[in-house]
N, CA, C and O atoms as a MOPAC input file, in Angstrom:
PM7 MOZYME 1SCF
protein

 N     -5.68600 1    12.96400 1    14.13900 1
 C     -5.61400 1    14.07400 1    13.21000 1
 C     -5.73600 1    13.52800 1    11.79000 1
 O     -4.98800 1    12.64500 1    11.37100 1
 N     -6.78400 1    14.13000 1    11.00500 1
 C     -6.94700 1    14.10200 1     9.83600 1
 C     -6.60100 1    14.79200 1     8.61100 1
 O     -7.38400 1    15.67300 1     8.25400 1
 N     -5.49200 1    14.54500 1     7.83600 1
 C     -5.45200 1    15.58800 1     6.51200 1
 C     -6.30200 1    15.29300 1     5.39800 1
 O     -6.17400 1    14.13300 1     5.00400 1
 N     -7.31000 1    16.14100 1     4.63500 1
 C     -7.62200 1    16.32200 1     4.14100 1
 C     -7.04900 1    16.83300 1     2.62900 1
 O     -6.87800 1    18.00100 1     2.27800 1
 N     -6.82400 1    15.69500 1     1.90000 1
 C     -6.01600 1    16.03400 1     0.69600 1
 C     -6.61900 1    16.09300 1    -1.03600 1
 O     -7.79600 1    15.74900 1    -1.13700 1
 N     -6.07500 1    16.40100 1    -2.06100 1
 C     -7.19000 1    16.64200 1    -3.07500 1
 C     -6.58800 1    15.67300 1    -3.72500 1
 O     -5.40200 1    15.43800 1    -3.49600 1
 N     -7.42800 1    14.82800 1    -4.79700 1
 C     -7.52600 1    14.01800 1    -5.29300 1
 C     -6.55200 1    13.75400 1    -6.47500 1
 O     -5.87900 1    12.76100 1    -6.74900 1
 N     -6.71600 1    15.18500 1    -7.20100 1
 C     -6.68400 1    15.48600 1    -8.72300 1
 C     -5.69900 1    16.90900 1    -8.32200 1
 O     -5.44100 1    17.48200 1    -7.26300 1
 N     -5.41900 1    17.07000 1    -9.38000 1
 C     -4.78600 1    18.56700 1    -9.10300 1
 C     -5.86200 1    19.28000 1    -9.79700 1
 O     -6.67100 1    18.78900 1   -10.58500 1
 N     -5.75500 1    20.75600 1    -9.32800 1
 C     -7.39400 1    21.87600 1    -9.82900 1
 C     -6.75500 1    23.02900 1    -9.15000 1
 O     -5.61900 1    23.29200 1    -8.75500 1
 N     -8.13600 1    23.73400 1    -9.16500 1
 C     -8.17500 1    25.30800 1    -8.53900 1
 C     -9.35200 1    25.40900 1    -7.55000 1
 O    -10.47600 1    25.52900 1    -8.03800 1
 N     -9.19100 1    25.36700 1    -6.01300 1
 C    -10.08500 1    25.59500 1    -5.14000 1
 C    -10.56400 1    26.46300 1    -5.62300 1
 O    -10.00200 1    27.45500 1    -6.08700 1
 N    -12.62000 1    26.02300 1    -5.55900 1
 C    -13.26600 1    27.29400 1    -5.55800 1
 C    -14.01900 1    28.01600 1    -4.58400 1
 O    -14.13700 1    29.23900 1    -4.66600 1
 N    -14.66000 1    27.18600 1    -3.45000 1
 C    -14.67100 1    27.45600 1    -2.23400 1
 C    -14.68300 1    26.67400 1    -1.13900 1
 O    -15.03300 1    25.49500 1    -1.09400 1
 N    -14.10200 1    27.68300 1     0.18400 1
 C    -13.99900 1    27.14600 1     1.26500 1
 C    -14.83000 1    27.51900 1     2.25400 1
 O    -15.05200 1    28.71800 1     2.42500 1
 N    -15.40700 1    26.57100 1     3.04200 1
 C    -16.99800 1    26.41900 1     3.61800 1
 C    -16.82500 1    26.67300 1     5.30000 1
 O    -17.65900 1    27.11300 1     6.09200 1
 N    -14.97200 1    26.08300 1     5.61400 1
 C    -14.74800 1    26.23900 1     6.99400 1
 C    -13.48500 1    27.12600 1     7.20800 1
 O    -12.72600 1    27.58000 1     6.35300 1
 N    -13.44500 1    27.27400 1     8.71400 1
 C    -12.31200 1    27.95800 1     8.87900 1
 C    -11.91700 1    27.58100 1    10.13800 1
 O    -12.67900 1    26.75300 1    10.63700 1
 N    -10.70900 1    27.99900 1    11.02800 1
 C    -10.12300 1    26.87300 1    11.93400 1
 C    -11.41500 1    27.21800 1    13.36200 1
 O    -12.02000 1    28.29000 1    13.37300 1
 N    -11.59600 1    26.40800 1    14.18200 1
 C    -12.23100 1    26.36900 1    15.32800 1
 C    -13.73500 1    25.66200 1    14.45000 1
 O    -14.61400 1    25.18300 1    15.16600 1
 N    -13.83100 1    25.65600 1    13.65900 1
 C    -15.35900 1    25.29900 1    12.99200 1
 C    -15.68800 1    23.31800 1    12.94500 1
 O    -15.09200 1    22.65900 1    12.09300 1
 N    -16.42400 1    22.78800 1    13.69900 1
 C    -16.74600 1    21.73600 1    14.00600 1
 C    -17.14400 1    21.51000 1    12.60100 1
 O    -17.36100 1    22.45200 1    11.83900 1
 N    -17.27400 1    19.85000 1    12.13100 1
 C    -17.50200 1    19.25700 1    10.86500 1
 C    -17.79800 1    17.92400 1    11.59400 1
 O    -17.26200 1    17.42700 1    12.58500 1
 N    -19.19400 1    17.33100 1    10.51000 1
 C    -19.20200 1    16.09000 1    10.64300 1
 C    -19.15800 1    15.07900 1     9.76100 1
 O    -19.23100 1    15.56000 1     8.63000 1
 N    -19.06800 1    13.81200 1     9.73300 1
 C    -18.75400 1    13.02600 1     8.75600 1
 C    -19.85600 1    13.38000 1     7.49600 1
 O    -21.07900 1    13.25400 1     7.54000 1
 N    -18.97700 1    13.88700 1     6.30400 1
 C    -19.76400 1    14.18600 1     4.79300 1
 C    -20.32900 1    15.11200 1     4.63800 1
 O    -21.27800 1    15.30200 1     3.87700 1
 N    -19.56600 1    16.17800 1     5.69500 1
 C    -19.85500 1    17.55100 1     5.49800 1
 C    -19.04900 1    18.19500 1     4.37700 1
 O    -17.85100 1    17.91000 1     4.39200 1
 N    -19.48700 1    19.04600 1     3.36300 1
 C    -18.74100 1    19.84200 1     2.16400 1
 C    -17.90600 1    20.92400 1     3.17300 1
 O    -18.27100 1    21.71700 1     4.04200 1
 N    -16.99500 1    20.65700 1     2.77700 1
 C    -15.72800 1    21.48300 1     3.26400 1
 C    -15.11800 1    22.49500 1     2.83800 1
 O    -14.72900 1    23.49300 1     3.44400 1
 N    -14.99900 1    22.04500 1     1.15100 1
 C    -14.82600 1    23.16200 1    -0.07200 1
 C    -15.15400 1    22.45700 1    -1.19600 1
 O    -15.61700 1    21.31700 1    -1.17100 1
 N    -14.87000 1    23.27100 1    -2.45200 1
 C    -15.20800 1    22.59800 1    -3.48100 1
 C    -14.08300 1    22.98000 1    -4.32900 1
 O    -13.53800 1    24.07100 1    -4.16200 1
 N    -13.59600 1    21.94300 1    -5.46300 1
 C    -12.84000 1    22.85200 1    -6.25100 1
 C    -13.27900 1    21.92600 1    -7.41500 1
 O    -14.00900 1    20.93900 1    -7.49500 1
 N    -12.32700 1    22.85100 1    -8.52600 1
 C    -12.64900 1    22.82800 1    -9.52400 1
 C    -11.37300 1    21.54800 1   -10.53000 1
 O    -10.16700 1    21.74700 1   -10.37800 1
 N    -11.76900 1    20.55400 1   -11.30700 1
 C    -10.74400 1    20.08400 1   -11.78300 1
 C    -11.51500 1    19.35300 1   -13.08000 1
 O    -12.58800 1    18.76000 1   -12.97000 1
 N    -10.86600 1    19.48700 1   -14.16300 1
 C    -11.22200 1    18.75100 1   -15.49700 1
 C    -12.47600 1    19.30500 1   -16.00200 1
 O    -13.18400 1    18.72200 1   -16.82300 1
 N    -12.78400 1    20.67100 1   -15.38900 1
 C    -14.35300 1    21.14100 1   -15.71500 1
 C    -15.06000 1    20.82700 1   -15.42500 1
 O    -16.12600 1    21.07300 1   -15.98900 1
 N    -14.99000 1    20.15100 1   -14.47000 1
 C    -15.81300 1    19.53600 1   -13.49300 1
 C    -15.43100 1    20.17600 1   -12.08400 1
 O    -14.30100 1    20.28300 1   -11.60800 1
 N    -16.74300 1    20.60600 1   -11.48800 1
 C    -16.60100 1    20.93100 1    -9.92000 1
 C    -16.90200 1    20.28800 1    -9.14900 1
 O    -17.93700 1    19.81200 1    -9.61500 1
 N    -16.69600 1    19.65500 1    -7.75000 1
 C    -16.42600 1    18.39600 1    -6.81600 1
 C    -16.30100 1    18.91200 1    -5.29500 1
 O    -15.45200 1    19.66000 1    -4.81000 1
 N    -17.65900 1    18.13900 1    -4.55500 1
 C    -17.48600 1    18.44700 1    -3.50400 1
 C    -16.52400 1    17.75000 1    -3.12900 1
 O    -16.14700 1    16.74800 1    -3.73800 1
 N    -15.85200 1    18.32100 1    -1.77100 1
 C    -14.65100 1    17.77100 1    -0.56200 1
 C    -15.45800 1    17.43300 1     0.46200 1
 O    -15.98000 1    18.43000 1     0.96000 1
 N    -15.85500 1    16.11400 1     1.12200 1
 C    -16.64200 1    15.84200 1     2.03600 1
 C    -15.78000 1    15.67800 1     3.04400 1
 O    -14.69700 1    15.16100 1     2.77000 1
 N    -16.00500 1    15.99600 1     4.14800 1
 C    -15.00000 1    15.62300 1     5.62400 1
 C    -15.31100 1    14.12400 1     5.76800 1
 O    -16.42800 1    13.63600 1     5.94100 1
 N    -13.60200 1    13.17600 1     5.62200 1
 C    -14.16000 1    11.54700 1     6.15600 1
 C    -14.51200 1    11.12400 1     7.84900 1
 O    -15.09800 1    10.19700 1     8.40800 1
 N    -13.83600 1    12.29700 1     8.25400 1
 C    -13.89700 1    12.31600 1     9.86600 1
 C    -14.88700 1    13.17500 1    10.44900 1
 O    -15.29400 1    14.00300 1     9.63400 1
 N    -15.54300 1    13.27800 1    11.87100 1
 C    -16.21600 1    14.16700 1    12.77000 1
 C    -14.91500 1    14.84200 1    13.84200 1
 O    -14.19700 1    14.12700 1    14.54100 1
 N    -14.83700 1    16.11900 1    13.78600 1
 C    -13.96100 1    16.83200 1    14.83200 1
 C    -13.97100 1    18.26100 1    14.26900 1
 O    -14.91700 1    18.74900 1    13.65000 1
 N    -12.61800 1    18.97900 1    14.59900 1
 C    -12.55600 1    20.33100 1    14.65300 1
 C    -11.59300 1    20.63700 1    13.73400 1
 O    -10.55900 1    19.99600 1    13.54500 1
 N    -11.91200 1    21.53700 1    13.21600 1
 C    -10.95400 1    21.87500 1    11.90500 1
 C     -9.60900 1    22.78600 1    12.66800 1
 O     -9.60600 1    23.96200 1    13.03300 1
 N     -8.67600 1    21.90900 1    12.73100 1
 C     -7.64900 1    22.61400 1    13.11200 1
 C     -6.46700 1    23.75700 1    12.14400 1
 O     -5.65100 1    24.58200 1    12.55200 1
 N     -6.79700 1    23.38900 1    10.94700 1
 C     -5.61300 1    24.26000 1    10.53700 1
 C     -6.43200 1    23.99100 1     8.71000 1
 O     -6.76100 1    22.90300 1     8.23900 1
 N     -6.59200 1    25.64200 1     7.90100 1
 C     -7.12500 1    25.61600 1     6.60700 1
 C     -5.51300 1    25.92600 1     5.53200 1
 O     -4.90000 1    26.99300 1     5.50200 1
 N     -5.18100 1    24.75900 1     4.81900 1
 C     -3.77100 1    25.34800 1     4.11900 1
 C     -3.55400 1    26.12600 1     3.12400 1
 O     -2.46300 1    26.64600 1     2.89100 1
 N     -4.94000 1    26.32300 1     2.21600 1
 C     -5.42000 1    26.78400 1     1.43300 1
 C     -6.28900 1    28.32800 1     1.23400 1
 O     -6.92700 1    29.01200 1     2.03500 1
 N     -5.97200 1    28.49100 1    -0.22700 1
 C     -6.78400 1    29.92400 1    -0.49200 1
 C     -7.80700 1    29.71100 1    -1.25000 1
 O     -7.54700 1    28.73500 1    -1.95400 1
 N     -9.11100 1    30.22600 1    -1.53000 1
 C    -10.06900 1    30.29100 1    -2.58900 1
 C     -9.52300 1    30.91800 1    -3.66200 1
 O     -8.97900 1    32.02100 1    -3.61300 1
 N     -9.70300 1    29.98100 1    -5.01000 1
 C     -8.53000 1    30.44100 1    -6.53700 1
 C     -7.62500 1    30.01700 1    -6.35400 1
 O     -6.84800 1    30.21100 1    -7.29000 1
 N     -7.14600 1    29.36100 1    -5.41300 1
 C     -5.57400 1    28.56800 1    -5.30200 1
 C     -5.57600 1    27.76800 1    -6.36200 1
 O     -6.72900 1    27.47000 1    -6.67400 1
 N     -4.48500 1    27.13400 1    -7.28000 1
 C     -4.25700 1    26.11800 1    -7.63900 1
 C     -3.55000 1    24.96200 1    -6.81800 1
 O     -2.71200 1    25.28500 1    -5.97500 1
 N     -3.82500 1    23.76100 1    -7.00900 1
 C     -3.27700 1    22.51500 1    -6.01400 1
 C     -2.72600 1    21.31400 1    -7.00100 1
 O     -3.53500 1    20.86100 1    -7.81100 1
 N     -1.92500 1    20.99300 1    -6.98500 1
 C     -1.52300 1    19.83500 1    -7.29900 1
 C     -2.30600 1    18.18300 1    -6.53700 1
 O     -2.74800 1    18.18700 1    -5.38800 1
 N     -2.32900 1    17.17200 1    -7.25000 1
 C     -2.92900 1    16.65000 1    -6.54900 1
 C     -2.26600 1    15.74600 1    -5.97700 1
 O     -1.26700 1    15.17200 1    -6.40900 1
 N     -3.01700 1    15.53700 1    -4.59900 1
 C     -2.24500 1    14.48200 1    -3.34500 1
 C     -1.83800 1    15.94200 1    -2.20800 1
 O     -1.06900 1    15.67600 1    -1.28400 1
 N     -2.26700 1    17.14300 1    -2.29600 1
 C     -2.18400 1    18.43500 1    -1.52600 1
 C     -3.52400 1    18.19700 1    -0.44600 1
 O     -4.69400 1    17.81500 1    -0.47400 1
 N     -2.35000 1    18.77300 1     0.64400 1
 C     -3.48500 1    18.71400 1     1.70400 1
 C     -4.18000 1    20.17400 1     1.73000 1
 O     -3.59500 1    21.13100 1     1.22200 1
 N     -5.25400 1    20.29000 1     2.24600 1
 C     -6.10500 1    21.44500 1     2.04700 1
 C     -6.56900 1    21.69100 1     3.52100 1
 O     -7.00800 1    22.76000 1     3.94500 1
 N     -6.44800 1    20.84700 1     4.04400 1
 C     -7.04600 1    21.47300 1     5.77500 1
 C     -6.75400 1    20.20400 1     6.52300 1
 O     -6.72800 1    19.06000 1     6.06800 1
 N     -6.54300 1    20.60100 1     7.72500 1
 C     -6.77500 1    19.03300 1     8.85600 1
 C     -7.77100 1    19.33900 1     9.72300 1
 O     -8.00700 1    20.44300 1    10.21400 1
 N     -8.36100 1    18.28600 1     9.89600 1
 C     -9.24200 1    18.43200 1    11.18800 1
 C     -9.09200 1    17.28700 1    12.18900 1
 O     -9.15000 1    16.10500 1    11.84900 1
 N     -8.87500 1    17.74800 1    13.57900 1
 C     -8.81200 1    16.84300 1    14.55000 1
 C     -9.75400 1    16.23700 1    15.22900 1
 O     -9.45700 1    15.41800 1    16.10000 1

């Protein structure tokens, strides 16, 4: 199991998966927004997105996990 966590703290701007949705390594997952700058989220793993923790417009602190995929 993989968590998927954000780097920086920001405001998700979108989310690309949702749970049951297969991903493969350096697939965009979501994107958010931080320092005025927008930044893809690439998946480091291949599996199944088990669980999304996040909302689109959320704010996140950073070191927040945003989804796992198994």
């Amino acid at each position: 199991m993989m968590e998927i966590k954000t780097r920086v703290p920001g405001m998700v701007q979108e989310i690309f998966v949702k749970p049951g949705d297969q991903v493969k390594i350096k697939d965009v997952v979501a994107k958010m927004e931080a320092m005025k700058m927008v930044q893809s989220i690439l998946s480091p793993v291949e599996g199944e997105v088990v669980e999304v923790m996040v909302e689109q417009g959320e704010r996140v602190r950073g070191g927040a996990v945003l989804m796992v995929i198994e």
